[in-house]
C-alpha positions in Angstrom: 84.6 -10.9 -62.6 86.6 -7.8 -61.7 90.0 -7.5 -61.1 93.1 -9.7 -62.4 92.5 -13.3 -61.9 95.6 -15.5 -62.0 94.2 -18.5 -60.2 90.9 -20.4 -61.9 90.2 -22.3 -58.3 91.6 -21.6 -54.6 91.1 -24.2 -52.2 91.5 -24.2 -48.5 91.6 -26.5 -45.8 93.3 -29.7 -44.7 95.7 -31.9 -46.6 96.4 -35.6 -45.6 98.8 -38.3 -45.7 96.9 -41.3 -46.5 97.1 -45.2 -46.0 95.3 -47.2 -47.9 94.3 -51.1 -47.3 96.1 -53.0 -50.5 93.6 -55.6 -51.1 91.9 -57.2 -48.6 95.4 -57.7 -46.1 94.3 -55.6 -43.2 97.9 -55.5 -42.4 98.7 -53.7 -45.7 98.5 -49.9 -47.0 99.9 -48.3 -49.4 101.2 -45.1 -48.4 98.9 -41.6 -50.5 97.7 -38.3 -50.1 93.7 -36.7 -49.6 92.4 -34.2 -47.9 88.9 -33.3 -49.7 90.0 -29.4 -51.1 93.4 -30.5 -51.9 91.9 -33.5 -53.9 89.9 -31.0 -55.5 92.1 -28.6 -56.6 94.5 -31.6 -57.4 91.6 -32.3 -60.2 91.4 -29.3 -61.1 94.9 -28.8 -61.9 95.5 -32.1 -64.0 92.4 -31.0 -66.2 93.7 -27.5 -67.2 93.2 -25.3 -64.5 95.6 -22.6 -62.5 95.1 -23.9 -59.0 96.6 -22.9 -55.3 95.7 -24.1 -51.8 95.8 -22.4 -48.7 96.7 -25.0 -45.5 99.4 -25.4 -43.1 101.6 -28.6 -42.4 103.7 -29.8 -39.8 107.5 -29.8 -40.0 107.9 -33.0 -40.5 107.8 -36.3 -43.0 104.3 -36.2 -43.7 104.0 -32.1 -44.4 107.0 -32.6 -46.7 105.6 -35.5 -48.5 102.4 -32.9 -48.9 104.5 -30.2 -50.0 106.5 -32.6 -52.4 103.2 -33.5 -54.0 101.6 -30.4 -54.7 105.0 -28.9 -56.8 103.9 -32.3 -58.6 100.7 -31.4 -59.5 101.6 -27.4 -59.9 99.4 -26.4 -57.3 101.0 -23.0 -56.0 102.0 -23.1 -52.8 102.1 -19.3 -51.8 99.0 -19.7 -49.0 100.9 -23.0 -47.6 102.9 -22.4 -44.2 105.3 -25.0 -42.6 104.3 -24.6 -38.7 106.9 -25.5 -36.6 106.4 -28.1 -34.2 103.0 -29.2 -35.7 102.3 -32.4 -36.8 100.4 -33.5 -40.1 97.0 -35.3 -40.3 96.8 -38.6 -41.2 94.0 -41.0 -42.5 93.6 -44.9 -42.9 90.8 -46.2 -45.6 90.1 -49.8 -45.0 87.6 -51.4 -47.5 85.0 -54.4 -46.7 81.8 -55.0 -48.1 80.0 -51.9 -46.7 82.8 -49.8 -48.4 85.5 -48.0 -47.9 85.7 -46.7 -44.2 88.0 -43.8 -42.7 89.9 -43.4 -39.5 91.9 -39.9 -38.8 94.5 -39.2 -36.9 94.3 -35.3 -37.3 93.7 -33.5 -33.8 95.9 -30.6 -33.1 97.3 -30.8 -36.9 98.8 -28.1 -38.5 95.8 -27.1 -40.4 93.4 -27.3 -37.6 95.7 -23.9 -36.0 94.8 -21.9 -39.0 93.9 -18.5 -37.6 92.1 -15.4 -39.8 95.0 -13.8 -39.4 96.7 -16.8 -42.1 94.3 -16.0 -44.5 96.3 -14.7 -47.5 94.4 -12.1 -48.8 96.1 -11.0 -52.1 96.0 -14.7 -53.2 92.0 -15.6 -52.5 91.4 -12.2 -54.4 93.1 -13.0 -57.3 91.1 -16.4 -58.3 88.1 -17.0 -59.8 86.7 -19.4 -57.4 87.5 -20.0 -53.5 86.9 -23.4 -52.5 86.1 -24.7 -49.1 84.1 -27.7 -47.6 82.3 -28.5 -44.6 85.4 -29.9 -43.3 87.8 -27.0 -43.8 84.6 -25.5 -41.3 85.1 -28.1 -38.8 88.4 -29.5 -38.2 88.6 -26.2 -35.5 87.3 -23.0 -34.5 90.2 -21.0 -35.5 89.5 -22.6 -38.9 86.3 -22.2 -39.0 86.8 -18.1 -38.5 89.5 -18.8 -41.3 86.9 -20.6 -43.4 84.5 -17.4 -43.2 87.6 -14.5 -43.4 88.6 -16.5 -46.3 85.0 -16.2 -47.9 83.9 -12.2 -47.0 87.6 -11.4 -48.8 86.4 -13.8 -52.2 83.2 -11.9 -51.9 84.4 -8.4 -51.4 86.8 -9.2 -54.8 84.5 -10.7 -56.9 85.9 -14.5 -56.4 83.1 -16.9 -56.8 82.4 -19.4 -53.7 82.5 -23.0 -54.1 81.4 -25.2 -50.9 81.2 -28.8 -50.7 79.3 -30.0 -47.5 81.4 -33.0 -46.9 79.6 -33.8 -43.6 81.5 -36.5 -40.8 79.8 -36.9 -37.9 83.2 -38.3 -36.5 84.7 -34.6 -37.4 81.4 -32.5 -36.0 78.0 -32.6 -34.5 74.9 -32.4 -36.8 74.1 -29.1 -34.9 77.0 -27.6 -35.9 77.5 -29.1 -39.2 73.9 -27.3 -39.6 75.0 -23.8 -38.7 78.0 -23.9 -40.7 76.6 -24.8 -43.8 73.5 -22.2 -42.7 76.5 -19.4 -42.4 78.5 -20.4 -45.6 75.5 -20.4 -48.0 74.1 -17.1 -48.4 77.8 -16.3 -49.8 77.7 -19.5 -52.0 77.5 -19.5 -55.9 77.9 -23.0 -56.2 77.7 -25.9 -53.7 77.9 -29.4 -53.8 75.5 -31.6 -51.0 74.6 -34.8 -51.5 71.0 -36.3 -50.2 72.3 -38.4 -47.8 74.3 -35.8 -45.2 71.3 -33.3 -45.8 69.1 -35.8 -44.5 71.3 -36.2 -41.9 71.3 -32.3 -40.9 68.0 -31.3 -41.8 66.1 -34.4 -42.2 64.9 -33.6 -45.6 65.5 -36.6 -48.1 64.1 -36.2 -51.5 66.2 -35.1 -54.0 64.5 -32.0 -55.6 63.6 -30.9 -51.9 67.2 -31.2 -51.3 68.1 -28.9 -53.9 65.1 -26.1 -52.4 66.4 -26.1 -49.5 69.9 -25.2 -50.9 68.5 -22.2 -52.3 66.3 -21.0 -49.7 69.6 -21.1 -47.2 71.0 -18.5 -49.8 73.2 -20.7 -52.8 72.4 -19.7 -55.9 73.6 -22.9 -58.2 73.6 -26.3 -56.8 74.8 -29.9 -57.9 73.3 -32.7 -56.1 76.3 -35.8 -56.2 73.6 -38.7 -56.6 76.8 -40.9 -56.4 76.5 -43.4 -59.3 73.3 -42.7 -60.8 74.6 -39.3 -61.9 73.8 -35.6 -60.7 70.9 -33.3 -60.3 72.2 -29.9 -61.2 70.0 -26.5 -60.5 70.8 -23.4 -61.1 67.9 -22.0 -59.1 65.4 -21.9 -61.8 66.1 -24.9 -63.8 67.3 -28.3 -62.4 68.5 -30.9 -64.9 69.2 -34.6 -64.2 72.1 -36.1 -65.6 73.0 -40.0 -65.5 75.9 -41.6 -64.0 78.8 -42.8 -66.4 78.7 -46.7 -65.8 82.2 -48.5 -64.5 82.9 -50.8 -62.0 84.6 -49.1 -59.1 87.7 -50.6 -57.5 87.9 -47.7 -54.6 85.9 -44.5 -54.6 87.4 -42.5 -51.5 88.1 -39.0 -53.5 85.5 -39.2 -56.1 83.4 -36.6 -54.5 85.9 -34.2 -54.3 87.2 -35.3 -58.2 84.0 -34.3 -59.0 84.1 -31.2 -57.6 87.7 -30.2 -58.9 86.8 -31.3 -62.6 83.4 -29.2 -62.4 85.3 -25.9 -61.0 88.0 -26.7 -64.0 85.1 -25.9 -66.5 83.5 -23.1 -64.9 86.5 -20.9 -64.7 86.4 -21.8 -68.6 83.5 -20.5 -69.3 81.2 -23.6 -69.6 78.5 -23.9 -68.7 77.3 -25.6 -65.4 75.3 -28.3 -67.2 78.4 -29.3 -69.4 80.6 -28.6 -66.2 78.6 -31.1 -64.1 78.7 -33.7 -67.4 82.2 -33.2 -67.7 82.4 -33.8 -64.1 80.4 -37.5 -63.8 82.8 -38.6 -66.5 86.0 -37.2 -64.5 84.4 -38.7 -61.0 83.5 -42.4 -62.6 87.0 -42.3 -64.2 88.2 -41.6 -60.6 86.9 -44.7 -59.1 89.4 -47.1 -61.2 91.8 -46.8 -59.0 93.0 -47.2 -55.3 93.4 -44.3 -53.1 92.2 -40.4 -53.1 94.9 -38.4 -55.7 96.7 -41.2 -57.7 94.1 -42.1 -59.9 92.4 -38.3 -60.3 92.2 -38.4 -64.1 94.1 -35.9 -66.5 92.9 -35.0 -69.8 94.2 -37.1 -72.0 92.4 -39.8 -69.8 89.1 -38.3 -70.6 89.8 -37.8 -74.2 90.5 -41.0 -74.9 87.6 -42.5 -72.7 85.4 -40.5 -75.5 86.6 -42.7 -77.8 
């Protein structure tokens, strides 16, 4: 990579204020934080890497509670704008015995009004990987042109492209879930589907077809989440399978993106993506033993000692 790089991952999109069912009271959340790129470079940061993010919050309780929690985690907040008189999303998890389920209250939010014009240039250019998902693509138009401003200025710098597909069809239509991935992948260098919203968009089911079609729309590495029984990792030529890390979940809401964050972590170290995508099942199943999408993203120490 060219160029000074003082960030190891860049994400962009939407952070959330979450609440999260204690138990099974319906009545009862505890009050957390997600968004799927913040989760992810929220991961990233507590296993070793240089992060920032690039969003917008509202001037209000929630934005600062978002803004409280990233000095936390020493995310950078130089591409974070308090908009005045914009509210912050929101999201409820309830859980039952079809799993966890999501409701947003996110329309108009802050993030949603990112323009290409809030894209900070200087910052995206001086990472090693940008980081955007399917949802960063369709919480808006504006910030969908952000989304893709954001990407031509990692490309034209020599910043690698990280895109997690993150499909909700209460977010975005399958059509155009389709024709943002279509026009984010021929820029990607790694991205993250999983079988089940490819299916969804494309109708294409089977694992290692999954993974062709990820390289025939243009990504050149690809790791296919297989949820509990592990990955499939590709890097175009090769694909490898590697098995899930066995625990008994409690609440999985940001395991996805935990995955995602502790991969990235290892790349801009210089592993390899095998080892990153290893690495990253342990970091995801550790993720799980807890409630709600940041609080229990593990940290190193947690992994070292699960080795033991």
């Amino acid at each position: 990579m060219s160029g000074s790089k003082v960030w190891d991952v860049v994400g962009m999109g939407e952070g959330l204020v979450e609440f999260n069912q204690r138990g099974s009271d319906p009545r009862e959340y505890r009050l957390g934080h997600g968004g799927d790129t913040s989760n992810c470079v929220i991961a990233a940061s507590r296993l070793g890497a240089r992060c920032a993010y690039v969003t917008q919050v509202g001037d209000d309780r929630f934005g600062s509670e978002l803004l409280d929690l990233w000095r936390r985690e020493g995310i950078a907040l130089d591409g974070v704008r308090v908009l005045a008189g914009a509210v912050t999303g929101l999201y409820f998890v309830d859980h039952g015995p079809q799993g966890h389920r999501f409701s947003y209250r996110r329309a108009g939010s802050a993030a949603s009004l990112l323009q290409t014009e809030d894209v900070p240039e200087s910052l995206v250019a001086a990472s090693k990987w940008l980081h955007v998902s399917g949802i960063s693509h369709a919480i808006s138009a504006s910030a969908r042109a952000a989304v893709m401003r954001a990407v031509q200025v990692a490309v034209s710098h020599d910043v690698r492209v990280s895109y997690d597909l993150n499909f909700r069809p209460a977010l975005t239509s399958v059509d155009n879930a389709r024709a943002m991935a279509v026009e984010v992948l021929p820029h990607c260098d790694l991205f993250f589907p999983s079988v089940d919203e490819v299916a969804l968009l494309t109708g294409i089911g089977e694992p290692r077809d999954v993974l062709r079609w990820s390289h025939e729309q243009g990504a050149r590495m690809a790791v296919l989440k297989l949820g509990a029984q592990g990955c499939l990792v590709s890097d175009g030529d090769a694909v490898t399978a590697l098995p899930g890390v066995r625990v008994t979940p409690v609440d999985a809401t940001g395991a996805g993106d935990c995955f995602a964050g502790a991969c990235l972590s290892q790349l801009a170290q210089g592993a390899t993506l095998v080892d990153a995508a290893r690495f990253a099942n342990r970091a995801a199943a550790l993720s799980t033993q807890g409630y709600g999408a940041v609080e229990p993203l593990p940290r190193l120490a947690d992994l070292e000692r699960d080795e033991r």
